[in-house]
C-alpha positions in Angstrom: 105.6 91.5 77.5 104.6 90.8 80.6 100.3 89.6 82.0 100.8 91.7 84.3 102.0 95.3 83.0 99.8 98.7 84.0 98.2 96.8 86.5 99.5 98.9 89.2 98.8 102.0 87.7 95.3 100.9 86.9 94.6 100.3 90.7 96.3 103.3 91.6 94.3 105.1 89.1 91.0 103.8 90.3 91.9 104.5 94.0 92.4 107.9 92.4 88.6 108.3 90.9 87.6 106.2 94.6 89.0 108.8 96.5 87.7 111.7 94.9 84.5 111.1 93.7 82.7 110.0 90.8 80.8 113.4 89.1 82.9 116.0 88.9 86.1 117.2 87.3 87.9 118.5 90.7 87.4 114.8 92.4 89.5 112.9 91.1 92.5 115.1 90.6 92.3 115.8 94.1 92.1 112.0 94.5 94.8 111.8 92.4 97.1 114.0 93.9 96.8 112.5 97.4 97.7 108.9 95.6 100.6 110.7 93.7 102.0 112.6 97.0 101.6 109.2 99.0 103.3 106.9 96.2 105.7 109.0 96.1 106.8 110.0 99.7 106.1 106.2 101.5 108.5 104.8 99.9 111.3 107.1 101.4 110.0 105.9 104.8 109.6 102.3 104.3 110.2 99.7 101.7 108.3 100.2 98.0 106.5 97.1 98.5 104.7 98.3 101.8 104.3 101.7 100.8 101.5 100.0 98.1 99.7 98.3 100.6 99.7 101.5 102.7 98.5 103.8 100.1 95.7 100.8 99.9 95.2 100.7 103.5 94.4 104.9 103.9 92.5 104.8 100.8 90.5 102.4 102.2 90.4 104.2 105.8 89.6 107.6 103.6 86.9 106.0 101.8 85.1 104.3 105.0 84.7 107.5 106.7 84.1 109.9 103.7 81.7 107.3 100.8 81.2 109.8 98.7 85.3 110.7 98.0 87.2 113.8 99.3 85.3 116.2 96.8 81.9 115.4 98.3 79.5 117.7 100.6 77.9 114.9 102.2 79.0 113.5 105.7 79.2 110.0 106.6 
């Protein structure tokens, strides 16, 4: 066992409830899904270890222009 293990799935996980919005049901599986599809297809483009800290980087590009999460009807 190792200090360490889920810890990446638990940030990529909260990134997930970030993106999409705290309230509803529909938030953050759509915040999930955008984590998912970007995990998933960075890492065919460039190395594993900066795909991470690109999925970071949108989410927290996402998040500065839209606070409320992707799900949300209010405008920044």
């Amino acid at each position: 066992m190792f200090a360490d293990l889920g810890v990446r799935f638990l940030i990529q996980s909260f990134l997930a409830v970030l993106l999409g919005g705290v309230g509803t049901f529909e938030g953050p599986a759509l915040g999930a899904g955008v984590i998912g599809v970007l995990s998933a297809g960075l890492p065919w483009v460039t190395s594993p270890v900066l795909a991470d800290v690109l999925v970071f980087v949108i989410a927290i590009v996402i998040v500065k222009f839209r606070p409320g999460g992707l799900w949300s009807r209010e405008r920044s």
